[in-house]
N, C-alpha and C positions, 0 to 999 in steps of 0.2 A: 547543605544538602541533607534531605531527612533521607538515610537510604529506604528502612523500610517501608515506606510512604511508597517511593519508585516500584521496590518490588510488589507491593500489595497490585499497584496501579498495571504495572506488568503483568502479573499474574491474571488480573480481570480482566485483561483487553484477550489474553488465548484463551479463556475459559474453556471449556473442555467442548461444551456445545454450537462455540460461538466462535465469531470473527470478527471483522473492521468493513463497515462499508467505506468506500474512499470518494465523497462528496465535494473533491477539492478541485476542481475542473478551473480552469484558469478561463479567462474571459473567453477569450481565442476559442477552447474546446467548445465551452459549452456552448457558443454561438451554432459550433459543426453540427452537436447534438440538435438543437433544436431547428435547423437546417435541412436536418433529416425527417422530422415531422411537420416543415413547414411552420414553423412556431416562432415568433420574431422574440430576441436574445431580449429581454425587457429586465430591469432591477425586481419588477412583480411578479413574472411570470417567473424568473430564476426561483424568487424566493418561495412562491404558491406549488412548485415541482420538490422543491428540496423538502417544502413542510409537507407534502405530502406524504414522500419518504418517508421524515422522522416520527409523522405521527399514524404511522400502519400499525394498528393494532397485533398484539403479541413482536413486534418485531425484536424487541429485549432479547426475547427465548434463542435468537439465533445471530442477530446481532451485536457486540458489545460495546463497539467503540463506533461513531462518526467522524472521519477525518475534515474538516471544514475548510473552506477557502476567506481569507481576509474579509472581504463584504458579507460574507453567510455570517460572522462569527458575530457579527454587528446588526444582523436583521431582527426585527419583531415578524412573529406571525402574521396570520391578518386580523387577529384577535387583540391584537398586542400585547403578547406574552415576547419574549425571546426567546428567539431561537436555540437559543442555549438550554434555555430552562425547560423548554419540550422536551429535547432530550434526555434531559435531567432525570426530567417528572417521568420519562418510560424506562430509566433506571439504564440509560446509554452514557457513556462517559465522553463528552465534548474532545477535540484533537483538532489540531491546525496546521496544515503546510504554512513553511516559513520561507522555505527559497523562493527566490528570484526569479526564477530560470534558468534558461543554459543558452551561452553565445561559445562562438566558435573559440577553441584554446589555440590563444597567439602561439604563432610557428608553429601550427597542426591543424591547420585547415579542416582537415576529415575530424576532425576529433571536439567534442564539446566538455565546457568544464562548466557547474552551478555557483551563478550567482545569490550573494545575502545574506553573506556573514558583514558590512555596513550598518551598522546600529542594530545589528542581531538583538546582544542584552537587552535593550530599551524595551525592542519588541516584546521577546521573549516574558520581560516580566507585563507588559498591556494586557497579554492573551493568556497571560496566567489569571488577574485581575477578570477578566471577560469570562471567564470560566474554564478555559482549554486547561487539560491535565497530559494531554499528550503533543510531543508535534512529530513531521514529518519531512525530511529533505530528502530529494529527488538527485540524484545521481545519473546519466548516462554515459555506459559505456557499449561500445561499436565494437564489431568483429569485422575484417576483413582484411586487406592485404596491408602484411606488417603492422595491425592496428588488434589490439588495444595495444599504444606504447605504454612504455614505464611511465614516460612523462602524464601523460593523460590519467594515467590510472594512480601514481602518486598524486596530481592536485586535486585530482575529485575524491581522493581519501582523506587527504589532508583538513580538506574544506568538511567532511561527513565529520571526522572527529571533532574540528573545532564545534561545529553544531553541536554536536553531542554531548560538549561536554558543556557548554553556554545552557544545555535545554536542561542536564540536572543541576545547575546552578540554582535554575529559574523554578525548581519544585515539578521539574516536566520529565515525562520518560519519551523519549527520542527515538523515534524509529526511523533506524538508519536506512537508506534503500540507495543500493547501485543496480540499477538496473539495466542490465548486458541485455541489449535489446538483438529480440526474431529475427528483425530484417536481413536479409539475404540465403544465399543458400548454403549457409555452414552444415557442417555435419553435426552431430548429437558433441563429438570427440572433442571438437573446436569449441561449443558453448561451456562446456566442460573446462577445459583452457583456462578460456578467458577468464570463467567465474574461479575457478580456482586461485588464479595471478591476481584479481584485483580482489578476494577476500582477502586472502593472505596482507595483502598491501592496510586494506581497510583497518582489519583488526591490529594487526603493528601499529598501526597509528591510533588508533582508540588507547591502547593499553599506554603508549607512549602518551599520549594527553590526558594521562589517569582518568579517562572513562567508566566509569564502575558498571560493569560490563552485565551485572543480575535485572538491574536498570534501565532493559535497554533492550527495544526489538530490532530483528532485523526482517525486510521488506526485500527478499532475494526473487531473481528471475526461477522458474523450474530449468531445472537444465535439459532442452528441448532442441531439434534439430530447424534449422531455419526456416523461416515461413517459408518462401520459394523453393526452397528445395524440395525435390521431386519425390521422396521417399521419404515419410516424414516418420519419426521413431513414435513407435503405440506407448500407451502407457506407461505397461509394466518395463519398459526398457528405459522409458522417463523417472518412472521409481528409483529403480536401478542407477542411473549416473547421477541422481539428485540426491539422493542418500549417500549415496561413494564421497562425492563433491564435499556434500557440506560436512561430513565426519573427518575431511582431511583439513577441514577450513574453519569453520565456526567452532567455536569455544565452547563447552559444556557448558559454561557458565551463563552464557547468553538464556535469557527466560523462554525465547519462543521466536518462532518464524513465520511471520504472515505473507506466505506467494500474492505475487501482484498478475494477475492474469495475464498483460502485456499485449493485450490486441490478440489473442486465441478464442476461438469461437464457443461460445459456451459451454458445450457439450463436449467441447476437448479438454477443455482447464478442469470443468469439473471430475472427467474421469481420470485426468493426469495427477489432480490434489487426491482423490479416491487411492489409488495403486499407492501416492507416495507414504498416504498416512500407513495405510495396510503394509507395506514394506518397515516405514518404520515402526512397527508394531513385534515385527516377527524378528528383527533386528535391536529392538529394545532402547532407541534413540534418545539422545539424551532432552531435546526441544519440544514442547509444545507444537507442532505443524498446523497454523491455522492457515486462514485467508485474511487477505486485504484488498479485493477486488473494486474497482469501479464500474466500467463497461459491461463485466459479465455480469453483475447485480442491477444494474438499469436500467439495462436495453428493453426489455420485456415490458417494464412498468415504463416507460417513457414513450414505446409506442401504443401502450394502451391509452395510456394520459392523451396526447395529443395535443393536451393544452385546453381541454376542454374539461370544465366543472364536474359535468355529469358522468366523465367518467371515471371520476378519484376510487369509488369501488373496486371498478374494475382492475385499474392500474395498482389500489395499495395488492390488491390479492393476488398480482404477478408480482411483487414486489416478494409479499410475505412466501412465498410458496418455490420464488425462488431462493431466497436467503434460508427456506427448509432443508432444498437439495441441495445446497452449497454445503449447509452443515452438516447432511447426513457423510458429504465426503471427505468434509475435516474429519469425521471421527471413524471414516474409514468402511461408512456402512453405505454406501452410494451402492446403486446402482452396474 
């Protein structure tokens, strides 16, 4: 493990003006997405939207890392360049989900645990070889009655550290993500909870499978009150219990924190990421506070695309313009 390699590579993925786009949509989603514009789920069309993406002019300035999906990490252009080396060439650092997915966790019905720690290593070094310098495993955790358990929140910790520790093995910095999902109608108090009990859990267990923690992002939910619920907490009050949260929970030592939007509508996340950075500014926090969005980076440019040639203009410049507003709220100067 070279450590300072990890940290330099940490360090560039929160850059001060920049974030993580998360391009790693499993078969399943992305079919949803292009379902939504009418656009049949093709290996061509996948790859003609993503290279669209990677190759928007200026997107460097605001974007720093692409998270990839297995088949993206493996495509040529349509130029036949790799897709790798596009990114390369716009000075973006290649990244790859590596889990499995999530099946239900035996004796917990309600409750899901991630698979693909199963020939992890092998992997892990393939997508190092292919060019990935980062990866990323997907964790969820549930709120509701009696739930998150111990149980649940121990094996998808357990499984986040072994990953973690297999990804700086393999010359990779790891970005850890449990992700305590919106659905339902908790209150701000309850998401708060949750994320609290299952960091707590997380980082025991990193530190416990000697994780070298500088090394190492973490991909956390904002702590937000439930999509359904009737009164949904503003901003500055999502600042407030996301700040509190992670100063009791995450480690100084950790490099940086990329929020994962979570299915929040774009105009929320970004002003929820805005308050958070501005909070922890006046507060003096010890993390990097970027993004690592999917859906709110997309949506815009994908229903411009359409699927259609003619309109790659239009879509990289919803692309580019919103990966601007994203950053103006990483560093706290949104809107």
């Amino acid at each position: 493990m070279d450590k300072q390699q990890l940290v330099e590579t940490a360090q560039a993925l929160v850059a001060n003006t920049k974030g993580i786009l998360a391009a790693d949509e499993s078969g399943g989603t992305i079919k949803r997405r292009f379902d939504s514009i009418n656009v049949e789920s093709t290996e061509e069309n996948r790859r003609d939207y993503r290279e669209m993406l990677f190759r928007t002019v200026g997107a460097s300035e605001y974007i720093s890392g692409v998270i990839l999906f297995d088949e993206t990490i493996r495509q040529n252009g349509a130029d036949g360049t790799p897709l790798v080396k596009v990114l390369e060439n716009q000075g973006i650092i290649p990244g790859i989900k590596v889990d499995k997915g999530t099946q239900a966790l035996p004796g917990a019905p309600d409750e899901l645990v991630t698979e693909g720690l199963d020939g992890l290593r092998d992997r892990l070094n393939e997508y190092y070889e292919l060019g990935a310098r980062f990866t990323k495993w997907r964790a969820v955790i549930s709120i509701g009655d009696d739930i998150p358990s111990n149980y649940c929140v121990a094996a998808n910790a357990h499984a986040l550290a072994r990953f973690a520790a297999l990804s700086q093995e393999a010359g990779l910095v790891p970005i850890v993500e449990p992700e305590v999902l919106r659905d339902g109608d908790h209150s701000i108090e309850d998401c708060f909870e949750a994320s609290e009990f299952t960091l707590h859990e997380v980082y025991r267990q990193l530190v416990e499978q000697k994780v070298f923690l500088e090394g190492t992002l973490l991909k956390p939910s904002m702590i937000i009150t439930g999509g359904s619920a009737s009164d949904r907490a503003k901003p500055q009050e999502v600042a407030k219990q996301s700040i509190d949260c992670f100063k009791r929970s995450v480690p100084a030592a950790v490099t940086g924190l990329v929020f994962l939007s979570g299915g929040e509508a774009d105009d929320s996340v970004t002003s929820n990421l805005n308050a958070i950075n501005q909070r922890a500014a006046e507060e003096g926090a010890p993390w990097e506070l970027s993004f690592s969005f999917g859906r709110s980076l997309q949506g815009e440019p994908l229903k411009a695309w359409a699927g259609k040639s003619e309109n790659l203009e239009l879509a990289t410049n919803a692309f580019y313009n919103r990966a601007m507003l994203t950053s103006a709220a990483r560093q706290g100067k949104g809107v």
